[in-house]
C-alpha positions as semicolon CSV with decimal commas, in nm:
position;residue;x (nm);y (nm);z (nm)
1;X;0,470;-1,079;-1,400
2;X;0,881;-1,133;-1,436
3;X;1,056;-0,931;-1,176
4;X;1,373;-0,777;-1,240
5;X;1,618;-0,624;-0,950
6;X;1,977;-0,620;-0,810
7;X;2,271;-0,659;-1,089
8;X;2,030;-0,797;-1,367
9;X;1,873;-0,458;-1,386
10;X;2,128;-0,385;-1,607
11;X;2,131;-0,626;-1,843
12;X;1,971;-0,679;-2,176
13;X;1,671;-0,773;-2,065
14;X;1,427;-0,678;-2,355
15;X;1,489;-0,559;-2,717
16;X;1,148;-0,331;-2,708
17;X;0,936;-0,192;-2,415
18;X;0,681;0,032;-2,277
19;X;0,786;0,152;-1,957
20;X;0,663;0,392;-1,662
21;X;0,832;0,491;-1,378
22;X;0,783;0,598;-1,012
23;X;0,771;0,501;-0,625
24;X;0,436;0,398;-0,667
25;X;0,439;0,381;-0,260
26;X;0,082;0,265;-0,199
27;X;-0,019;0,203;-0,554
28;X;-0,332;0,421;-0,516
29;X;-0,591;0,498;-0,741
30;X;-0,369;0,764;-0,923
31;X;-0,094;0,501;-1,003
32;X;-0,393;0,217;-1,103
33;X;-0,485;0,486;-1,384
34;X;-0,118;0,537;-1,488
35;X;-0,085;0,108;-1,516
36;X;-0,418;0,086;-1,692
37;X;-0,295;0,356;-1,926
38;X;0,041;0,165;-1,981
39;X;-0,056;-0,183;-2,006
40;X;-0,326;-0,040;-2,282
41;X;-0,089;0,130;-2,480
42;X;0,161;-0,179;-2,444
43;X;-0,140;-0,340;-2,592
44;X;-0,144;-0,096;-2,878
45;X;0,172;-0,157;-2,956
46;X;0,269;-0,526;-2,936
47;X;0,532;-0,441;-2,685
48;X;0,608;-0,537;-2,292
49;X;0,419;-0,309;-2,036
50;X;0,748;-0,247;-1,749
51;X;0,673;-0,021;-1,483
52;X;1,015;0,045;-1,298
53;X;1,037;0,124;-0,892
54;X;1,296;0,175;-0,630
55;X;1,361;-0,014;-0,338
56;X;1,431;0,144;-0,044
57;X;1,252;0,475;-0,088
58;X;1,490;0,745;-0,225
59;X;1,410;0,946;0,079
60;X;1,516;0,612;0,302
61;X;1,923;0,679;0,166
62;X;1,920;1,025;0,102
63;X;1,737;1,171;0,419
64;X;1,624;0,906;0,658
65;X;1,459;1,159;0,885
66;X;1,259;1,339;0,641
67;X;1,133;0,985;0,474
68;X;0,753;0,951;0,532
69;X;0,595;0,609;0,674
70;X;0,565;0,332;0,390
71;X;0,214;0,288;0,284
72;X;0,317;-0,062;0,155
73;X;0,573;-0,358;0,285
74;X;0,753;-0,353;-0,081
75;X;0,554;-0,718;-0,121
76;X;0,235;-0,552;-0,067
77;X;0,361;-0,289;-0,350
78;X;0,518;-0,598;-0,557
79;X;0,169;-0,796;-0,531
80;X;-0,051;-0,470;-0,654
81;X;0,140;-0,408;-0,971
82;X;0,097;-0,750;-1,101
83;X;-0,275;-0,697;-1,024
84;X;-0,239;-0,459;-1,271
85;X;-0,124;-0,729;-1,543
86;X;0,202;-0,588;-1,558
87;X;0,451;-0,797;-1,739
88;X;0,760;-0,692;-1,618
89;X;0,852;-0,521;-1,263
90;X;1,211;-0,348;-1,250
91;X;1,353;-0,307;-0,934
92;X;1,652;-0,092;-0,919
93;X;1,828;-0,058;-0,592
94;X;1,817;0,245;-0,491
95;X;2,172;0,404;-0,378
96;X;2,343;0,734;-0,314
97;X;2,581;0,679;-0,600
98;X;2,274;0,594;-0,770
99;X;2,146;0,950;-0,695
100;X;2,425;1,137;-0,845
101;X;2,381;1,045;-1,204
102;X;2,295;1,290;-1,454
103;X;1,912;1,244;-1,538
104;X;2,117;1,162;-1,892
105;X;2,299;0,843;-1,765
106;X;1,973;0,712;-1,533
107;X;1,777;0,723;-1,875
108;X;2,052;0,544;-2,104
109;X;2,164;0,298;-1,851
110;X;1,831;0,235;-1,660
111;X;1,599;0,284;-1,938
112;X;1,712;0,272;-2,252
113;X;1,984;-0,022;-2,273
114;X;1,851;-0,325;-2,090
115;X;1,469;-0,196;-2,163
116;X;1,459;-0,102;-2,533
117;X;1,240;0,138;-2,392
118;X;1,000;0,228;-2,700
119;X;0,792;0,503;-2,491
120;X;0,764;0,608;-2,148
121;X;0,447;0,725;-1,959
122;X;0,490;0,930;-1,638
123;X;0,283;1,138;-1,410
124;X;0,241;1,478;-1,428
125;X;0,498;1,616;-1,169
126;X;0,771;1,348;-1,189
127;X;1,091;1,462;-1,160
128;X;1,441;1,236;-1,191
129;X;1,834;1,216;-1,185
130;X;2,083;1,408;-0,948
131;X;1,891;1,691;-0,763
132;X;1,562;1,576;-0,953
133;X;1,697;1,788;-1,268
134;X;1,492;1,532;-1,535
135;X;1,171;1,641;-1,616
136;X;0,948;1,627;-1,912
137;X;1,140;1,832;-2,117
138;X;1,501;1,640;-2,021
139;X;1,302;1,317;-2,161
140;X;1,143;1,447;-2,510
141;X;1,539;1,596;-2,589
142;X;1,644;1,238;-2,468
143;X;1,340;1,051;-2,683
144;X;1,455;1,269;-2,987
145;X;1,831;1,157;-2,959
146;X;1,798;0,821;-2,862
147;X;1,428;0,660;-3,028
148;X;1,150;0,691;-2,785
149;X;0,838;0,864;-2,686
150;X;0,684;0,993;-2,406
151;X;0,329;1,060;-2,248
152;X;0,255;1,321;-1,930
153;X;-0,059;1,223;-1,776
154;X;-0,251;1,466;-1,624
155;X;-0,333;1,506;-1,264
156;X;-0,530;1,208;-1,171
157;X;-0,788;1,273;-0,903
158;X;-1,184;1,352;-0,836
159;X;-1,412;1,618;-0,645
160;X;-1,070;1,870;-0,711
161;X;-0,834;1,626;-0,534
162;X;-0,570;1,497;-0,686
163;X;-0,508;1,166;-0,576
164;X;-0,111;1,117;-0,434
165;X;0,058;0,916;-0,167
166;X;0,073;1,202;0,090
167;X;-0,280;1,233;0,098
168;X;-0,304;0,864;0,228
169;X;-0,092;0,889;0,484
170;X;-0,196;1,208;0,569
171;X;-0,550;1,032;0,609
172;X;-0,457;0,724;0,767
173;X;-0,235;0,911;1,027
174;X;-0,539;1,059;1,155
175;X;-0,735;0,758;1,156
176;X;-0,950;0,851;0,855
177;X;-0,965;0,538;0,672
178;X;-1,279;0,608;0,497
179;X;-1,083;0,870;0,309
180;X;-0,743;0,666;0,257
181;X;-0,939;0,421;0,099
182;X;-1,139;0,645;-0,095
183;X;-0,793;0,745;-0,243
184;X;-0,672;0,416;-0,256
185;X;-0,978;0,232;-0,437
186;X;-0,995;-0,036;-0,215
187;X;-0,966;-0,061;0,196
188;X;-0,610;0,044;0,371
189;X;-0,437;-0,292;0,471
190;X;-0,182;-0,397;0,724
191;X;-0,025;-0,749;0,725
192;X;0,159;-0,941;0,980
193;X;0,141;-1,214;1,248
194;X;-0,070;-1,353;1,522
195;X;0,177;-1,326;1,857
196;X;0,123;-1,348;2,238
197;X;0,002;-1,091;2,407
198;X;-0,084;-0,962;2,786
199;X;-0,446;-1,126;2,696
200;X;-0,620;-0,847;2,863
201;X;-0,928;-0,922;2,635
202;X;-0,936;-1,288;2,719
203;X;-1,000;-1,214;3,101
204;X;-1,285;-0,945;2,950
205;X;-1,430;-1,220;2,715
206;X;-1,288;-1,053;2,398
207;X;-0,963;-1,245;2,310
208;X;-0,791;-1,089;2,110
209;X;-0,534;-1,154;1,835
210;X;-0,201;-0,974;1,878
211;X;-0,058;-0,859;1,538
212;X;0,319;-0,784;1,464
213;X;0,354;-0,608;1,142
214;X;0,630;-0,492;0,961
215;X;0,407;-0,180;0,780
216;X;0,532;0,154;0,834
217;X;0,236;0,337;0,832
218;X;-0,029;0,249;1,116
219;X;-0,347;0,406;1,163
220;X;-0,429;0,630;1,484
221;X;-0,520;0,525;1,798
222;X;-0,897;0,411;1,818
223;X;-1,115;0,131;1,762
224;X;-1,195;0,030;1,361
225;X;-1,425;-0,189;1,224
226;X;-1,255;-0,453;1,039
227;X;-1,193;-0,723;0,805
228;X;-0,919;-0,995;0,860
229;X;-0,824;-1,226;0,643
230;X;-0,693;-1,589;0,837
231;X;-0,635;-1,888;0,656
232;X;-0,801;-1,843;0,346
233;X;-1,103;-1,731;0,503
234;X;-1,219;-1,322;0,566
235;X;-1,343;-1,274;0,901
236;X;-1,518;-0,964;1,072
237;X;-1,305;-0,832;1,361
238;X;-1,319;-0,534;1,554
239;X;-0,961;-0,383;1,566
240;X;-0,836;-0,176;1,828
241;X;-0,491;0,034;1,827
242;X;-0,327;0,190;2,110
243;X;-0,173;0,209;2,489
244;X;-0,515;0,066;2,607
245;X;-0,480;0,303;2,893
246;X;-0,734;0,182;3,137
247;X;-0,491;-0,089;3,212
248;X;-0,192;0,167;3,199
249;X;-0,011;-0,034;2,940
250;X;0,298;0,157;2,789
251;X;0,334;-0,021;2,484
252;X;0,125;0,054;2,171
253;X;-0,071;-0,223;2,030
254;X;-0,275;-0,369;1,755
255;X;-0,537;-0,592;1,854
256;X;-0,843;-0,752;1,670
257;X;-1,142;-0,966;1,796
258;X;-1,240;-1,153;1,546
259;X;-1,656;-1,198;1,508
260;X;-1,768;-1,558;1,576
261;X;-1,413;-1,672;1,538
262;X;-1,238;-1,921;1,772
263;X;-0,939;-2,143;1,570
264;X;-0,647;-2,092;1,725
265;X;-0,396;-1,879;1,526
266;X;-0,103;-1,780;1,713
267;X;0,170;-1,756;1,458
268;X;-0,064;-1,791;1,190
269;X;0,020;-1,489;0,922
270;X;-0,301;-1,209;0,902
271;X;-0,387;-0,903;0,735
272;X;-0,650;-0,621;0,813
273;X;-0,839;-0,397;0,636
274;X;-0,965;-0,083;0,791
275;X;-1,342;-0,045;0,667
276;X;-1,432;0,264;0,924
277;X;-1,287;0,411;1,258
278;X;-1,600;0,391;1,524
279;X;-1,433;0,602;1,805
280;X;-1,086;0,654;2,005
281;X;-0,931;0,501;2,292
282;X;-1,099;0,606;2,617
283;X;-0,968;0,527;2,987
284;X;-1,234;0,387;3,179
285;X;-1,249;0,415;3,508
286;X;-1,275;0,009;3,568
287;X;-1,282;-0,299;3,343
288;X;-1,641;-0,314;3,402
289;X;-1,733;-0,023;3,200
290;X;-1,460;-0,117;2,947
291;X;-1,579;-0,467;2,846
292;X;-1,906;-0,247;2,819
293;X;-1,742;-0,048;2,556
294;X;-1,608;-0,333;2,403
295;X;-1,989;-0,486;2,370
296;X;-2,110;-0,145;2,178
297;X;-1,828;-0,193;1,944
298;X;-1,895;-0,529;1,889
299;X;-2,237;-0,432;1,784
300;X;-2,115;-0,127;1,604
301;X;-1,886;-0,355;1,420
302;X;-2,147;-0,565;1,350
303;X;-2,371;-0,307;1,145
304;X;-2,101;-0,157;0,950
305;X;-1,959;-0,440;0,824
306;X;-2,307;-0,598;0,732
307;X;-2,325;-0,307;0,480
308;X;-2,013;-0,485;0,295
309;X;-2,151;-0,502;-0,076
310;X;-2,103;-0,757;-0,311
311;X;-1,885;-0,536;-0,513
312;X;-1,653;-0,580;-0,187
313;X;-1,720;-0,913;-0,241
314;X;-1,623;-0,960;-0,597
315;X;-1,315;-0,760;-0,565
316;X;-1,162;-0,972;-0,322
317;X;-1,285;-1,262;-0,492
318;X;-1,495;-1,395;-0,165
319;X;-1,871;-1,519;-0,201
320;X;-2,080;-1,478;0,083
321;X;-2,024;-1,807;0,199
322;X;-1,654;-1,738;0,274
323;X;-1,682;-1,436;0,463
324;X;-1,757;-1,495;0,847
């Protein structure tokens, strides 16, 4: 996948193209269907598949308070579209001058001139340009003036809910990561690295790794069953997120023990995925009956994760044999 962003957005960068457009924040299961759909008719055609993106977030320049948690670092986002088998990823900065053009100008100078934009494909509610005044019926007057179609998907979803980025973060807020990756179509990830802690779980006989992590959007306080990926290898860990209040600790953390793991990894880079929240944070009255608790999740982590399928598997690309 070519990716396109910063001042050579606007230049001639194809003659021909099929293109879609969005945020795409999480690149759920709604926004899979939408690529699948594009790259297909792309296909079809004989032309490039481009899905174009902003980065930062609209909502990140134009109303920093009201912009919601990122469900993906932008490489997380960058690194799902070309699992798509995108061929061409255009980045445009997003800007308040930006903003302010007429739905008109964003088409011709975004679309249309260094795109050769053929057709477009968008979701069913999209809306675009200065006070989001584009809309399907501001594109097919475009398409008829200037040489290209247009597709509006309908509401991608199952069970009567319509799949969408506020629904994940809605679900992973509360700790419902069964749900977020329901949505999704594949677990709810976090990425980051291994850093010094207070080592609270080493004195328990659970060391922990300590994770810094530039994603937005963390699940809530509790203890998850997990799976970590180290060093080319997937490991089972048992993931815990909070204040860790029987020790009165004031800063929120994000710990995981990782199952029958012992390599040293302190600045090592490390993602999780969150396969199922077992419980919330407790205060125990003493660290007895908290490395206790920290036993029974062990074990509880232990027979969730030995459910993992091979579809799991084969989706990640792992054989048994590489999974810890």
């Amino acid at each position: 996948m070519q990716i396109v962003t910063g001042n050579n957005i606007y230049d001639k960068i194809l003659d021909a193209s099929i293109v879609t457009i969005g945020n795409f924040d999480g690149v759920h299961r709604g926004h899979a269907e939408i690529f699948a759909h594009l790259k297909r008719t792309s296909l079809v055609c004989g032309l490039p598949s481009v899905v174009v993106t902003f980065e930062p977030h609209p909502l990140k320049v134009l109303a920093l308070d009201s912009a919601p948690a990122m469900i993906t670092t932008f490489a997380q986002k960058v690194a799902l579209v070309e699992e798509s088998g995108i061929d061409f990823l255009v980045v445009v900065p997003f800007s308040k001058e930006l903003s302010q053009l007429s739905p008109n100008d964003f088409v011709l100078n975004n679309l249309c001139a260094p795109l050769g934009m053929r057709h477009i494909i968008i979701g069913h509610d999209y809306a675009f340009g200065r006070n989001r005044e584009g809309n399907f019926e501001t594109l097919e007057s475009l398409g008829a003036l200037n040489g290209f179609t247009l597709e509006d998907l309908p509401p991608i979803g199952e069970e009567g809910i319509i799949f969408s980025s506020s629904l994940v973060r809605s679900a992973v807020a509360d700790g419902d990561v069964t749900e977020a990756s329901r949505i999704l179509g594949r677990y709810y990830q976090i990425s980051g690295t291994v850093v010094h802690g207070c080592e609270i779980g080493k004195t328990l006989g659970f060391p922990t790794a300590n994770i810094a992590t530039a994603n937005e959007l963390i699940p809530s306080d509790g203890v998850y069953a997990v799976m970590a990926g180290v060093d080319g290898q997937l490991v089972k860990g048992a993931c815990n997120i909070g204040l860790n209040p029987t020790f009165g600790r004031a800063t929120r953390t994000i710990e995981v023990f990782l199952l029958d793991y012992s390599v040293q990894i302190y600045d090592h880079g490390i993602s999780v995925q969150f396969v199922q929240r077992l419980r919330p944070v407790h205060r125990f009255p003493d660290s007895d009956a908290l490395k206790a608790a920290i036993s029974q999740d062990v074990a509880n982590t232990r027979t969730v994760l030995e459910k993992l399928n091979s579809e799991y598997l084969n989706r990640n690309g792992l054989s048994e044999s590489r999974v810890r």
